[in-house]
C-alpha positions as CSV (number, residue, x, y, z in Angstrom):
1,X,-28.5,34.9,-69.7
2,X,-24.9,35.9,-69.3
3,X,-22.9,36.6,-66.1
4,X,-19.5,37.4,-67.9
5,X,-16.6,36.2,-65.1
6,X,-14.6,38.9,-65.2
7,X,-17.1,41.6,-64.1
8,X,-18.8,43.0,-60.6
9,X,-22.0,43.0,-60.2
10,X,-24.5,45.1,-57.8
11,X,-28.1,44.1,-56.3
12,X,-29.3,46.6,-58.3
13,X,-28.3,45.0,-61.6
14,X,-25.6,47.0,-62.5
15,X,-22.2,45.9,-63.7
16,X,-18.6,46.9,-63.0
17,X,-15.5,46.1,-65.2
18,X,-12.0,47.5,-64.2
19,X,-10.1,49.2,-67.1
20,X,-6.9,50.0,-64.7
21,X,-6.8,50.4,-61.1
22,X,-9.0,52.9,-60.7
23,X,-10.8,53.6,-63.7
24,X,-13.6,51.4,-64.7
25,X,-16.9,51.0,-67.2
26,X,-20.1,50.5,-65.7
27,X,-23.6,49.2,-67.6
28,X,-26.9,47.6,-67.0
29,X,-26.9,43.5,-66.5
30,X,-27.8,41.2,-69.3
31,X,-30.8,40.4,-66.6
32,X,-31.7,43.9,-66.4
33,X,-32.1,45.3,-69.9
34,X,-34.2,41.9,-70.4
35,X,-36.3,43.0,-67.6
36,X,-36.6,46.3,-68.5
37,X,-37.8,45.2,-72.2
38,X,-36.7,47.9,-75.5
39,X,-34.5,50.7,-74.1
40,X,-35.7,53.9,-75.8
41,X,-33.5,56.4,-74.0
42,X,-30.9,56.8,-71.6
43,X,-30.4,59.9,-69.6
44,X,-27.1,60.6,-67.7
45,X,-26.3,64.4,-66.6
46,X,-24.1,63.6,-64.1
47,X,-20.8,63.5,-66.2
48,X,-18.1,65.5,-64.2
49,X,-19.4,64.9,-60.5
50,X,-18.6,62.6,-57.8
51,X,-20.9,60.5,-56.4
52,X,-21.2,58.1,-53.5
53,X,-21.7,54.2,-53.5
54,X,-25.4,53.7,-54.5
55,X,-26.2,56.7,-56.0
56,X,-28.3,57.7,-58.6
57,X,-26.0,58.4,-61.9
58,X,-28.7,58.4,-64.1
59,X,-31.6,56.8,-65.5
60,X,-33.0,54.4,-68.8
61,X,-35.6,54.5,-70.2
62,X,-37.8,51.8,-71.7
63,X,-41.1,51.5,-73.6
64,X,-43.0,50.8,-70.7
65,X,-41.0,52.0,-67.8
66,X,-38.0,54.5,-66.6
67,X,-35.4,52.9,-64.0
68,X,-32.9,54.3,-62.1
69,X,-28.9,53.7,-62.3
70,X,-27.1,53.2,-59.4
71,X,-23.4,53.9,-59.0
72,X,-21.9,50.5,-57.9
73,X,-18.9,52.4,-56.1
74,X,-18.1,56.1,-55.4
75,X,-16.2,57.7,-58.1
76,X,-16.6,60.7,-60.6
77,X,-18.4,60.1,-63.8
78,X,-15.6,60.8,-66.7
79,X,-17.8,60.0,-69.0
80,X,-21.0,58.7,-70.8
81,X,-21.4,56.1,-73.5
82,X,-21.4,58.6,-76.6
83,X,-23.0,55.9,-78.6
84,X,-26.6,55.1,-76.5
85,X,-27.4,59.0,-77.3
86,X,-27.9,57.8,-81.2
87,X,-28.5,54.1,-80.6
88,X,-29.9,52.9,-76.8
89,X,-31.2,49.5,-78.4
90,X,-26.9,48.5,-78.1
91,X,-28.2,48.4,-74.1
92,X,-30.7,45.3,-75.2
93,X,-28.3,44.1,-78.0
94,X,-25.1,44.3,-76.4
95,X,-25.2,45.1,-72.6
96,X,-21.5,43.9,-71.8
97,X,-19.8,45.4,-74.7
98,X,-20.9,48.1,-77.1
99,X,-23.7,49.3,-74.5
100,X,-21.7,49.8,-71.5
101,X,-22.9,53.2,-69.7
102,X,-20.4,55.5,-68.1
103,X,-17.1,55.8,-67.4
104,X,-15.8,56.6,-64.1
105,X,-12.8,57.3,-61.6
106,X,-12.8,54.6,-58.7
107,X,-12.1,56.8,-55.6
108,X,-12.3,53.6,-53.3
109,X,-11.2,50.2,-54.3
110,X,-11.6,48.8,-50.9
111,X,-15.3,49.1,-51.9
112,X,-15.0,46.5,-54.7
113,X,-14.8,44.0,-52.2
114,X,-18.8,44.6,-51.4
115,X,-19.9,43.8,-55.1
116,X,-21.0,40.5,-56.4
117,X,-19.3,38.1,-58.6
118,X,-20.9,36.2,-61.1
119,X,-21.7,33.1,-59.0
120,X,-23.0,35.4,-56.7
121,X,-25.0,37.9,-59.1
122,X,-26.7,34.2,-60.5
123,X,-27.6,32.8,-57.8
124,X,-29.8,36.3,-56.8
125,X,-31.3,36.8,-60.0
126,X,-32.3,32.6,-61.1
């Protein structure tokens, strides 16, 4: 299981990697998509709006079950992963990299400060 250093993580299993100061990608945790099993299908219409801390941006789908994803900070969506609409599977085979989720517009860094690091995001999910 990976728990890349450089990343923030949420309770809910999602993960948060600054691109600048307030822009940032967002995915699923390595822990997650494992849980989850084959992702079929991910579903985000919620490109364009702003969204609080812990609220729903979207949802994946897997063979067995759908999940919710849960915005780790509030922002606005500026985009979704144009790739998962062709190939979801990069969310099992790559969840830190080519199967990152959305792109979004930190609104409040402050709110950083409430995520998880790695050590912490380990210790929760072993």
């Amino acid at each position: 299981m990976l728990f890349p250093e450089d990343l923030r993580y949420t309770s809910e299993h999602e993960w948060l990697r600054l691109l600048s100061e307030d822009e940032a990608l967002v995915g699923i945790t390595d822990y997650a998509q494992s849980q989850l099993g084959d992702i079929v299908y991910v579903d985000i219409p919620t490109v364009g709006q702003r969204l609080p801390a812990g609220a729903v941006f979207g949802t994946v789908e897997a063979v067995k079950t759908v999940s919710d994803l849960y915005l780790p900070v509030s922002g606005t969506i500026l985009e979704k992963n144009p790739l998962l609409e062709q190939h979801p599977e990069k969310v099992n085979q790559d969840p830190y990299g080519e199967g990152w989720m959305i792109k979004m517009k930190v609104e409040s860094p402050q709110e950083l400060d409430q995520l998880l690091g790695a050590e912490a995001y380990r210790a929760l999910v072993e």
